[in-house]
N, CA and C of each residue as an Amber inpcrd file, in Angstrom:
protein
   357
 108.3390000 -23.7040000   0.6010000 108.6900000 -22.8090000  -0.4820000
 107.9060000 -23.2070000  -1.7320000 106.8650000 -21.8320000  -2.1710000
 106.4260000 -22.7570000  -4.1010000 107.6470000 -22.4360000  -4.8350000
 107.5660000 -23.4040000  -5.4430000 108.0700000 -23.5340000  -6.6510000
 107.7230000 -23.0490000  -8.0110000 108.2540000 -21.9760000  -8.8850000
 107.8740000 -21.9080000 -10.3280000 107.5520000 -22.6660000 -11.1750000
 108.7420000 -23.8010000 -11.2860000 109.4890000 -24.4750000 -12.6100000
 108.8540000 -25.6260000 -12.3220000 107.9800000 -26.2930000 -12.0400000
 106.8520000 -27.1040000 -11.7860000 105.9740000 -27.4950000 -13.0250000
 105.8430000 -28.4530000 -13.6830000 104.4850000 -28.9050000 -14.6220000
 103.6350000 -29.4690000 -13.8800000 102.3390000 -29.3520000 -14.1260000
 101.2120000 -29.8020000 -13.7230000  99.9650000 -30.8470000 -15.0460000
 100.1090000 -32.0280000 -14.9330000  99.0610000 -32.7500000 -15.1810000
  98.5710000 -32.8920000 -14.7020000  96.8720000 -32.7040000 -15.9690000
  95.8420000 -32.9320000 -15.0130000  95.1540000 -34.6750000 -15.8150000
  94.8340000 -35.0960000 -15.1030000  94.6000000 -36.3400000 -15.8210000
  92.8210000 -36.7210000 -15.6700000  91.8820000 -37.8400000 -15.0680000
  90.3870000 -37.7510000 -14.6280000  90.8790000 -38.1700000 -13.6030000
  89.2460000 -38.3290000 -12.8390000  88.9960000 -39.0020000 -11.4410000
  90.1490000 -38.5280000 -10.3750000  89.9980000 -37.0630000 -10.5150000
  91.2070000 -36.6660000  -9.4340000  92.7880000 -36.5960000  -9.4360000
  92.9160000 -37.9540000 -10.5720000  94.5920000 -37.6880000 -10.8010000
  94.9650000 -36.7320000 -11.4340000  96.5280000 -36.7230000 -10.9290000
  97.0600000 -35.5630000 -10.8260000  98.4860000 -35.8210000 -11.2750000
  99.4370000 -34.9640000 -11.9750000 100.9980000 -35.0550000 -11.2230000
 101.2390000 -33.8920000 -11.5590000 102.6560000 -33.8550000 -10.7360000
 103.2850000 -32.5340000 -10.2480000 104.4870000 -32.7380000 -10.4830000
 105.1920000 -32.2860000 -11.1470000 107.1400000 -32.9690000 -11.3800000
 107.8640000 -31.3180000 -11.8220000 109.3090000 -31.6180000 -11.1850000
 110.5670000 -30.4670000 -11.6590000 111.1810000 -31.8360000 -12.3860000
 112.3930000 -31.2290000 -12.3800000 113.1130000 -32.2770000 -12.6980000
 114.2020000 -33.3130000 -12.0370000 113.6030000 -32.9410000 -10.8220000
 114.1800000 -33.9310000  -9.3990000 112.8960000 -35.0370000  -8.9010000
 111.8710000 -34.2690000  -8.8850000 110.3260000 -35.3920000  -8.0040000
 109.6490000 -35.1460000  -8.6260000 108.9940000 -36.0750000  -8.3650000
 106.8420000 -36.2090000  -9.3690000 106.7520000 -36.9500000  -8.0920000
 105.8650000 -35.9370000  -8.1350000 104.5900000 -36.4040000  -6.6240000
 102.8170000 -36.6570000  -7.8570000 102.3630000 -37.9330000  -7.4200000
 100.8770000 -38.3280000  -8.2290000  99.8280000 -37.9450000  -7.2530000
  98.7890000 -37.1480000  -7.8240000  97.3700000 -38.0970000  -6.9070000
  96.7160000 -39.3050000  -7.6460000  96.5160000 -40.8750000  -7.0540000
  96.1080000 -41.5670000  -7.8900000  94.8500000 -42.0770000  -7.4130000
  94.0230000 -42.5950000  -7.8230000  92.5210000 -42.8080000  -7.8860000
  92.7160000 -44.5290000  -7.6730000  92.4740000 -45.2710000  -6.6140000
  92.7000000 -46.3870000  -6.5100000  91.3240000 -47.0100000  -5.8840000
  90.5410000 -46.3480000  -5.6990000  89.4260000 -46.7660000  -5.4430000
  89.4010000 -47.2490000  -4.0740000  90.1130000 -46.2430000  -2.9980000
  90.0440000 -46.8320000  -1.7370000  89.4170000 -45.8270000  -0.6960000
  88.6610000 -46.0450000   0.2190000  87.8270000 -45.9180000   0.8780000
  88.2700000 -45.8100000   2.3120000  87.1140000 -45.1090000   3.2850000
  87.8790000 -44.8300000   4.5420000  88.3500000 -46.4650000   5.6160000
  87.5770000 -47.5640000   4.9580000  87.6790000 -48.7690000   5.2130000
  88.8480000 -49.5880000   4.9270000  89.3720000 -49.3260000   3.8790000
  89.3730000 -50.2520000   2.5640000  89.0450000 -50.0380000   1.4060000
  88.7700000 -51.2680000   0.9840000  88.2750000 -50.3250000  -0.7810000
  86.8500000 -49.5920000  -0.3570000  86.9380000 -48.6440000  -1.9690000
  85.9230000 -48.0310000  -1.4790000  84.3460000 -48.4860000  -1.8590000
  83.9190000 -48.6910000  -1.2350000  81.9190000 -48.8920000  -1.2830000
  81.2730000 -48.3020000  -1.4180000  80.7410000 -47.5180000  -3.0260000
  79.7580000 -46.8610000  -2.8940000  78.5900000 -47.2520000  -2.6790000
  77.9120000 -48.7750000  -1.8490000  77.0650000 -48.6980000  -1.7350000
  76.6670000 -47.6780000  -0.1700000  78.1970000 -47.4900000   0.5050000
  77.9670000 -47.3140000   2.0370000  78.0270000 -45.8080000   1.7220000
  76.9730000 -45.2220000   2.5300000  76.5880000 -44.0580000   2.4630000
  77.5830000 -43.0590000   3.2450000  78.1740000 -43.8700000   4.1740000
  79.3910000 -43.3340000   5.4240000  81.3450000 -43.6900000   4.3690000
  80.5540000 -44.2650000   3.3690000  82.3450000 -44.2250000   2.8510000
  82.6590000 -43.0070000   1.5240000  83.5730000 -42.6060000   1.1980000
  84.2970000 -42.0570000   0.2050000  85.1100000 -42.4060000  -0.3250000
  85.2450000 -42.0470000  -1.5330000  86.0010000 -42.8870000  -2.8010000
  87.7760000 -41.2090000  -2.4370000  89.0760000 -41.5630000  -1.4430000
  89.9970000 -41.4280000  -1.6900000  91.2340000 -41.3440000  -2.1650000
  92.2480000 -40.2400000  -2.1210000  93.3110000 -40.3600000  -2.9280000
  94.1390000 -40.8010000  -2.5040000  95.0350000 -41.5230000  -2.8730000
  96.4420000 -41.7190000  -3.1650000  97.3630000 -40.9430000  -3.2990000
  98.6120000 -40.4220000  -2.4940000  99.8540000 -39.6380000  -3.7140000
 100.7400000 -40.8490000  -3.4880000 101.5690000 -40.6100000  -4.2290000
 102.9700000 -41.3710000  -4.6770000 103.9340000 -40.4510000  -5.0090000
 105.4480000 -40.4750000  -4.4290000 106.3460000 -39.5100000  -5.2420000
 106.9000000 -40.5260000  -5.5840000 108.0620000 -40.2330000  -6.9570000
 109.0180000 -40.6450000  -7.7640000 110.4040000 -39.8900000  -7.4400000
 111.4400000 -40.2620000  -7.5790000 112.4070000 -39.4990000  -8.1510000
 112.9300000 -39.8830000  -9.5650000 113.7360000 -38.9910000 -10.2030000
 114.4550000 -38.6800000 -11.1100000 115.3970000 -39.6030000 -11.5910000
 115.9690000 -40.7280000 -12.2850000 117.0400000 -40.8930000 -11.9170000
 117.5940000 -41.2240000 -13.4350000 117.9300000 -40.0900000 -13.9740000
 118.3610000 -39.4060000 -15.3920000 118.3670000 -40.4350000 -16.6850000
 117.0500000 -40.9210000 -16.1000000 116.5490000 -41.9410000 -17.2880000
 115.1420000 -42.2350000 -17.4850000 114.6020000 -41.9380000 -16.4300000
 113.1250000 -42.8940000 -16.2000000 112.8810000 -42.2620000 -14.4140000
 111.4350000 -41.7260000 -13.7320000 111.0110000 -42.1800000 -12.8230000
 111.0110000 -43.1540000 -12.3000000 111.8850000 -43.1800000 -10.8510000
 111.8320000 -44.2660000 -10.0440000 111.1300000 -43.9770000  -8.7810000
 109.7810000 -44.7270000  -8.5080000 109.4900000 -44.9900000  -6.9570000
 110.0400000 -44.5210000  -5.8790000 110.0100000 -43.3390000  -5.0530000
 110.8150000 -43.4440000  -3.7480000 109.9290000 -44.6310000  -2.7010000
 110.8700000 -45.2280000  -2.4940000 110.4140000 -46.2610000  -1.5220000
 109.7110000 -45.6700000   0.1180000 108.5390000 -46.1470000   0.2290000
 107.7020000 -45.8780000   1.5130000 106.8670000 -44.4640000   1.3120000
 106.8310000 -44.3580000   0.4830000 106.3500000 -42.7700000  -0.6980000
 104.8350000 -42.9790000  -1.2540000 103.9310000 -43.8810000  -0.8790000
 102.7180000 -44.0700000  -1.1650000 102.1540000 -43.9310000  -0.1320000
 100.9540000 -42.8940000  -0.0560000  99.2840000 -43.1570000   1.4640000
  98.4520000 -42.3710000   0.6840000  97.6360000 -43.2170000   1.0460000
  95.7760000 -42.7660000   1.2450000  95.9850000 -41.4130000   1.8030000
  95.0140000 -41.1270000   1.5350000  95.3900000 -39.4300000   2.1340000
  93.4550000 -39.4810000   2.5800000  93.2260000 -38.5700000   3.0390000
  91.6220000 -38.1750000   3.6770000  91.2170000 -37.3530000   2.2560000
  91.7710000 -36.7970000   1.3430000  90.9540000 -35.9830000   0.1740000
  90.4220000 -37.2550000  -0.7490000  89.2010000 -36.6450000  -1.0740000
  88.1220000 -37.1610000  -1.3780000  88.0270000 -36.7610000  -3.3020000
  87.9930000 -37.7630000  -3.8790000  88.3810000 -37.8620000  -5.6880000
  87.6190000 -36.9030000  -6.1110000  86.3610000 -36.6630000  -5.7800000
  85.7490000 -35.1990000  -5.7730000  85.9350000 -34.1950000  -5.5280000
  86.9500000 -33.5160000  -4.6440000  87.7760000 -32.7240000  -4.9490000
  88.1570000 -31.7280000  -6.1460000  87.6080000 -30.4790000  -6.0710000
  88.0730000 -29.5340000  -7.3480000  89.1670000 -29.7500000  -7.4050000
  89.4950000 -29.3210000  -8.9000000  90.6560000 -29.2810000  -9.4790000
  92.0940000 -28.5970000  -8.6790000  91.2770000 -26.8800000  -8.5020000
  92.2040000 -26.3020000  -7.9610000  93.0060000 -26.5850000  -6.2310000
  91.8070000 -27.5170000  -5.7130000  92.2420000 -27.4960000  -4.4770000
  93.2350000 -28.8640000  -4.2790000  92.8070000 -29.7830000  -4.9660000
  94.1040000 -31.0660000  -5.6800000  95.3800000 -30.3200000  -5.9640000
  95.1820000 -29.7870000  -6.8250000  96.4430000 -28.5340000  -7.5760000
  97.0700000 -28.2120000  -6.1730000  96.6130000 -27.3520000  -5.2290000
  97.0950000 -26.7850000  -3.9790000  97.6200000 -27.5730000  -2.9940000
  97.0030000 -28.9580000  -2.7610000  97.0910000 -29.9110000  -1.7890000
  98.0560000 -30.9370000  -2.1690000  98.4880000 -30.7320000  -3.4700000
  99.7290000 -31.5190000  -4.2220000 100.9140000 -31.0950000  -4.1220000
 100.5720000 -29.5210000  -4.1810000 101.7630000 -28.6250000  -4.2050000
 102.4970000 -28.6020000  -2.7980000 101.9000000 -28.6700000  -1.7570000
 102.1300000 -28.9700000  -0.2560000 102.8830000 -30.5910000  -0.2040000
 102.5390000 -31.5840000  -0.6330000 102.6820000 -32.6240000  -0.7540000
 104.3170000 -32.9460000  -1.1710000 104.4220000 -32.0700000  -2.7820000
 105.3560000 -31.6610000  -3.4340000 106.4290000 -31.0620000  -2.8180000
 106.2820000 -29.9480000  -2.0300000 107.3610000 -29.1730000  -1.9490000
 108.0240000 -29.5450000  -0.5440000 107.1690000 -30.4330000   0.1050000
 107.9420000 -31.0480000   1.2110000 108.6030000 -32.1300000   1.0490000
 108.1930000 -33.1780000   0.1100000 109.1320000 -34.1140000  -0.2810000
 109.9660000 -33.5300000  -1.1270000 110.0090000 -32.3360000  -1.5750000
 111.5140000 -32.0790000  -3.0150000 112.4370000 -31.4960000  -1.1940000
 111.6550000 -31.0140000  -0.3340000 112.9130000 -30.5470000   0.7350000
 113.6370000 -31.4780000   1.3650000 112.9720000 -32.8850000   1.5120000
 113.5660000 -34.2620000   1.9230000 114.8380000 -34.5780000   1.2180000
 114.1730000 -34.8010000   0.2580000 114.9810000 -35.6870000  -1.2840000
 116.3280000 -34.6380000  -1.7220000 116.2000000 -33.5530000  -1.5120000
 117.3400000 -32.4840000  -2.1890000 117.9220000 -31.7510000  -0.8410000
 117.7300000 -31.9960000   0.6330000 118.1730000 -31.0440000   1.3880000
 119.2300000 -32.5290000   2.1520000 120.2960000 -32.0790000   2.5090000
 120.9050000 -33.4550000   3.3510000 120.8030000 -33.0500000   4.9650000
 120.6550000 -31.9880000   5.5400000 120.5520000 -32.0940000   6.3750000
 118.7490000 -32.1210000   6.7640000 117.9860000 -31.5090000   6.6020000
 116.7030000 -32.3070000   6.3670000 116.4600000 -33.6620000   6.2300000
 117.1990000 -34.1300000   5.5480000 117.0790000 -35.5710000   5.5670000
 117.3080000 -36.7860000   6.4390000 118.2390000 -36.1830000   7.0590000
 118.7360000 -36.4390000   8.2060000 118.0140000 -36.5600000   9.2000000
 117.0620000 -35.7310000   9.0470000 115.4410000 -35.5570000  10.5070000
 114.4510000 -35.9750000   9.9420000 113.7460000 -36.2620000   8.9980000
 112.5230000 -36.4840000   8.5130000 112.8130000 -37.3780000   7.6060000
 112.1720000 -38.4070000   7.7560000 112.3930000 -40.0240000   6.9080000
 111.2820000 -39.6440000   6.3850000 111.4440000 -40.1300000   4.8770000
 110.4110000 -40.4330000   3.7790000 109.1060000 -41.0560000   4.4110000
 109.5780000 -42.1550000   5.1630000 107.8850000 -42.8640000   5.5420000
 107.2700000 -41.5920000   6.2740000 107.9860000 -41.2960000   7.4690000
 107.3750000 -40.5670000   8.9000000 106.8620000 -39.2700000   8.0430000
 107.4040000 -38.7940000   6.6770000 106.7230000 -38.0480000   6.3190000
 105.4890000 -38.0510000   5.4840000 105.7870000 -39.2980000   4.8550000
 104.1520000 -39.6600000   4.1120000 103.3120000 -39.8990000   5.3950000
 103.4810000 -40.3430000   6.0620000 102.7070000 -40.8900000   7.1520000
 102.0740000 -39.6950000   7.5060000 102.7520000 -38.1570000   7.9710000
 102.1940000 -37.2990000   8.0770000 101.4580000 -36.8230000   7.4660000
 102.0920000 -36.1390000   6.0600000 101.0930000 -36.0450000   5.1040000
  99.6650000 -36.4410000   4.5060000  99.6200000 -37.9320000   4.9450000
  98.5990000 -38.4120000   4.6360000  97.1460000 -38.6170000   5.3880000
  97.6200000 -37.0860000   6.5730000  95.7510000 -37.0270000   6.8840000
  95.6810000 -35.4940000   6.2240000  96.3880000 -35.2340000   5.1480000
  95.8800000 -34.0750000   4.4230000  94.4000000 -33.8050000   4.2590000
  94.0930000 -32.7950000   3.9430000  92.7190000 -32.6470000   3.8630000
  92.1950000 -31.4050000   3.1690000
């Protein structure tokens, strides 16, 4: 499902966030590579993203635990297609985090885990 009520930062080098007022899902720029870190001397590596979600917790963003992967998108990446590939990212973890019976079937990791051969 998109969502309306969504803000979007745009930040450099690909980062990103996406927040209601339940989750913030990030793209973050960590400088990691299809290896490991990333090597621009190796002609076969790319400099990848990161997401991270947060939740809400009516004070401050907190970490959802097991909520960080490398993902296959590449920091070069247009704007709009980050924007799009966040929003996917986004609206499946706000169905985790806010649905209880969903939650019930799809664990936070098993779903980053999925998520993270986005592309």
């Amino acid at each position: 499902m998109w969502r309306d009520n969504v803000s979007v930062i745009v930040f450099s080098d690909g980062e990103m966030s996406m927040n209601d007022d339940v989750l913030k899902v990030e793209w973050e720029n960590l400088n990691e590579g299809w290896h490991g870190d990333y090597n621009p001397e190796d002609p076969d590596d790319e400099n990848l993203l990161r997401f991270s979600a947060y939740a809400w917790s009516g004070d401050r963003w907190e970490y959802i635990e097991d909520s960080s992967y490398c993902t296959r998108v590449p920091a070069s990446t247009d704007e709009a297609e980050l924007e799009r590939l966040l929003r996917i990212i986004f609206n499946e973890f706000r169905d985790v985090i806010t649905d209880y019976e969903t939650a019930q079937i799809v664990s936070v990791k098993k779903l980053g885990e999925r998520l993270s051969w986005i592309a």
